[in-house]
C-alpha positions in Angstrom: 0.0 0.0 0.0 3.0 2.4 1.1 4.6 1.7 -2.5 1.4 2.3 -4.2 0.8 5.8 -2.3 4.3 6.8 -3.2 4.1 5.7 -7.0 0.6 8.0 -6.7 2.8 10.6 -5.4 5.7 10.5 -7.8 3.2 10.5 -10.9 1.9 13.7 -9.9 5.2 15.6 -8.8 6.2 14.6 -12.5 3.3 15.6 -14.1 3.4 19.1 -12.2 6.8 19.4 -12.8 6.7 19.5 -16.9 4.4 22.8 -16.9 6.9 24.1 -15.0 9.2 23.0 -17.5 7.7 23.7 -20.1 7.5 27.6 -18.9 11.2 27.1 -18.0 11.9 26.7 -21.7 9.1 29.4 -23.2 11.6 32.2 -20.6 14.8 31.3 -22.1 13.3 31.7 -25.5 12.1 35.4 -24.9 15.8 36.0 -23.3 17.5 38.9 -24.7 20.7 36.5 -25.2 18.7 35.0 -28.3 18.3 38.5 -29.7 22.2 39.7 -29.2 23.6 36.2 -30.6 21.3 36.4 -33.6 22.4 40.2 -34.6 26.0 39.6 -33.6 26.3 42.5 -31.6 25.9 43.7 -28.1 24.7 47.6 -27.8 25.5 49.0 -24.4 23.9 52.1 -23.0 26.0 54.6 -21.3 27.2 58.9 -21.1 30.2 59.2 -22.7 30.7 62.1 -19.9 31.5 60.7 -16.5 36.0 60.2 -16.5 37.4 57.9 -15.9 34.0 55.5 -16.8 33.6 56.4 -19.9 34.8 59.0 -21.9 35.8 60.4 -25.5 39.7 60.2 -26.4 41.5 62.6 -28.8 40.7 60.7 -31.6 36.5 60.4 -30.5 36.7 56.9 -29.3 35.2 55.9 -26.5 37.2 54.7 -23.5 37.1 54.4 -20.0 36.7 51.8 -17.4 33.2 50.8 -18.3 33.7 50.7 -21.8 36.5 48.5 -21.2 34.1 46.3 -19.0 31.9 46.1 -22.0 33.7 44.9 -24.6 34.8 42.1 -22.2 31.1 41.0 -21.8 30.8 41.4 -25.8 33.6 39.2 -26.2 32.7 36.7 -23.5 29.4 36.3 -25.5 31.3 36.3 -29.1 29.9 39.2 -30.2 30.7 42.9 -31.4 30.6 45.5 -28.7 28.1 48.4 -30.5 28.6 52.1 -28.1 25.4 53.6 -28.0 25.8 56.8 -26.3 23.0 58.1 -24.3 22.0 61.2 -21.5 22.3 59.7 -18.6 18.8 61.2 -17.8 17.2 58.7 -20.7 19.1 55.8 -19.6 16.7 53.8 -18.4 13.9 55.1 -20.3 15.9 54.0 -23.6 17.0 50.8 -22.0 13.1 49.9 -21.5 12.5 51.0 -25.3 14.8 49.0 -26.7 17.3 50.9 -27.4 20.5 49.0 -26.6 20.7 45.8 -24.2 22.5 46.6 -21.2 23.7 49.9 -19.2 27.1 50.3 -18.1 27.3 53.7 -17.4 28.4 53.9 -13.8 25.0 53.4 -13.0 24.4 53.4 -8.9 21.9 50.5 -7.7 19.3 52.3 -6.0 16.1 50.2 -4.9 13.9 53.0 -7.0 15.7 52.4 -9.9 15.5 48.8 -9.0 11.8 48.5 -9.5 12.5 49.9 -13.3 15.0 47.1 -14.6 16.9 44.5 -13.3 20.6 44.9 -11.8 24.0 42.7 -11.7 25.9 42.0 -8.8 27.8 45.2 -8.4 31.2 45.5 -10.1 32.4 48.5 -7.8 31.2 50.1 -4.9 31.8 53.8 -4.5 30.2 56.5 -2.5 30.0 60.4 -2.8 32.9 63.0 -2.1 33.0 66.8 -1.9 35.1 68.9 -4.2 35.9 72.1 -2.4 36.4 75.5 -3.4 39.6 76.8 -2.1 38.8 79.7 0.1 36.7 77.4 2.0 40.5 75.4 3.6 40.2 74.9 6.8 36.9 76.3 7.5 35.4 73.2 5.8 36.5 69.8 7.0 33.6 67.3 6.6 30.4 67.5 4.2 28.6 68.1 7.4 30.0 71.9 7.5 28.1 72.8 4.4 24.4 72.0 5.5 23.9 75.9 5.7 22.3 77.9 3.5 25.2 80.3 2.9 26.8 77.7 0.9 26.0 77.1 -2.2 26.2 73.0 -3.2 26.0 71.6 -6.8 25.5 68.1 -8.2 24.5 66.7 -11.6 20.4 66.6 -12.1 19.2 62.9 -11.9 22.6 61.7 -9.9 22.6 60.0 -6.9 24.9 63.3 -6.4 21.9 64.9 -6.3 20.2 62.4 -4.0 23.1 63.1 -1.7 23.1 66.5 -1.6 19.4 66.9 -1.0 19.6 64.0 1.8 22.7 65.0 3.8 22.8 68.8 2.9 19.2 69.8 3.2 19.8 73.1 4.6 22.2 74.2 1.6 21.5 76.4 -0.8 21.3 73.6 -3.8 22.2 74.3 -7.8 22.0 71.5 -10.2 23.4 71.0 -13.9 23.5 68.6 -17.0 26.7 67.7 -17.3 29.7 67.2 -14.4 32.0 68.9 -16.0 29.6 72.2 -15.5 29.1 71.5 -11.8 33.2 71.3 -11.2 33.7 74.5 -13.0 30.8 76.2 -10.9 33.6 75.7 -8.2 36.3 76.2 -9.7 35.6 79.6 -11.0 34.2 80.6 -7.5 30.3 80.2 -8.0 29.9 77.8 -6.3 31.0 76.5 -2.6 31.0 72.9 -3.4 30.0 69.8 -5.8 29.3 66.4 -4.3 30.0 63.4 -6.7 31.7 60.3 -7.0 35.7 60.2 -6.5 37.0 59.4 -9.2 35.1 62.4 -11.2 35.9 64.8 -8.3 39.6 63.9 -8.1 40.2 63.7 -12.0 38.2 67.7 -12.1 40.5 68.6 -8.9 43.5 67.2 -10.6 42.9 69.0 -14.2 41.1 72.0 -13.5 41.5 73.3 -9.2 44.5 72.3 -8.0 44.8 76.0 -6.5 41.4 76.5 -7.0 40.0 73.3 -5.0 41.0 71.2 -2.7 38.6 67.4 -1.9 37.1 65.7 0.7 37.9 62.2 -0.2 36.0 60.2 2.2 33.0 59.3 0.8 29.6 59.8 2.9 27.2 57.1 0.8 27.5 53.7 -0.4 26.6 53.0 -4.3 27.1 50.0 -5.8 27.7 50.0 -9.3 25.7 47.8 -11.2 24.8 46.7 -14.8 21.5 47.1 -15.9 18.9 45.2 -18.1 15.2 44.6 -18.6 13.9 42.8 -16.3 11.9 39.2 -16.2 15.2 37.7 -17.9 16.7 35.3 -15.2 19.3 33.9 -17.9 20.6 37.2 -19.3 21.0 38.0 -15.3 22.6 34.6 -14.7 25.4 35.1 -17.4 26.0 38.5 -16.3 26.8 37.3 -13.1 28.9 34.6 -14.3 30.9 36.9 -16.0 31.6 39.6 -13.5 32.9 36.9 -11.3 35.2 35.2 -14.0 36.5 38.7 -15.0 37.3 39.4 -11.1 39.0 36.1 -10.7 41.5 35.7 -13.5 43.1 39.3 -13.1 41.3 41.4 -15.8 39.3 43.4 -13.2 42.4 43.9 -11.3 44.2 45.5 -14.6 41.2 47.9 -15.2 41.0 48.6 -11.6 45.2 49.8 -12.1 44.9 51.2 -15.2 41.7 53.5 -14.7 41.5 54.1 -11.1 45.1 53.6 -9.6 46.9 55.7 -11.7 46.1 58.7 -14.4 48.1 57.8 -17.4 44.9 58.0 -19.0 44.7 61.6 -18.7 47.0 61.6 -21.9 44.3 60.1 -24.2 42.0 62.6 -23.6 43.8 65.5 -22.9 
């Protein structure tokens, strides 16, 4: 009788089980892997704006750390690497309209933006600094000494710069711009007290532009992890992803882009 109950049993675990399958197989057809092996080429989303992620050399190519993180996916999945070159503001917005099939644009994992696409494991965590304007040495020591509405704080609109500033710095007098390049000169040519962004943007404007002018607050007061995005409802695109990031940290690639982009600034020459 036992064997008889658990026959019974096993018949109907195995005829539940191949819906289940069958649906298994009807996702991984809809996967946006089929799409990107059949055209040969990977497009990735990203603003060519934000050094030393991803930038524009003398000769108009795009390099930087991300774009050097893409064309390793493109190649794990034997494909060309296609830059599609986006405002950061329509990033997602593009990415949902099928635009291109991942972002890697520096892109912070937040849990709003988290309810808009999927994300990767993070490939780098980094957190938001304050770039300074000179006359403020020694008066300003921590981002806490600017939450006062004589100074005047700018980020990039749509940032998590932005987030920051408006969390932390709520009594500040607050400016925002469309580019990060127009925030660090806000400071450096004295109209504005300060611009709160990521590190390495804030030391590559301190090191180019305000050495005299500027001075930085390195120690970042936020946690962002960085993160590629894609559309979401694809567990295998998601999957690979993963798999990658944690081959290319493993066998010594990340750690050559992590030297050559964000341990040293012989870069600077390319673009400069």
């Amino acid at each position: 009788m036992k064997f008889v109950k658990a026959l019974v049993l096993l018949m109907l675990v195995t005829v539940m089980a191949v819906p289940a399958f069958a649906g298994d197989i009807e996702v991984a057809k809809k996967s946006v892997i089929n799409d990107i092996l059949k055209r040969g080429e990977l497009r990735v989303g990203f603003d060519a704006g934000y050094p030393p992620f991803e930038m524009t050399d003398k000769s108009g190519n795009f390099v930087g750390f991300d774009i050097d993180l893409a064309k390793e996916l493109a190649k794990a999945m034997g494909v060309k690497f296609v830059p599609v070159n986006t405002d950061f503001d329509g990033m997602i917005p593009s990415l949902l309209s099928d635009k291109f099939d991942v972002i890697i644009s520096g892109m912070t994992l937040t849990q709003e933006r988290n309810l808009k696409i999927g994300f990767s494991d993070p490939y780098l965590v980094m957190g938001q600094t304050v770039l300074v304007s000179a006359k403020h040495k020694g008066a300003v020591k921590s981002y806490r000494d600017l939450n006062d509405p004589k100074f005047t704080v700018v980020s990039r609109m749509g940032t998590t710069g932005e987030e920051a500033t408006k969390k932390h710095l709520p009594k500040a007098t607050y400016k925002s711009f469309d580019k990060e390049v127009d925030c660090a000169m806000e400071v450096v040519n004295g109209r504005a007290d300060a611009f709160v962004y990521d590190r390495p943007v804030n030391e590559v404007f301190q090191s180019k532009h305000g050495k005299d002018k500027t001075f930085l607050l390195e120690e970042a007061f936020t946690f962002e992890p960085m993160a590629i995005g894609y559309k979401q409802g694809d567990p295998d695109f998601a999957n690979f992803i993963n798999h990658f990031l944690l081959q290319l940290k493993n066998d010594g690639r990340y750690q050559r882009m992590v030297d050559k982009w964000l341990m040293s600034d012989a870069w600077q020459k390319q673009i400069q």
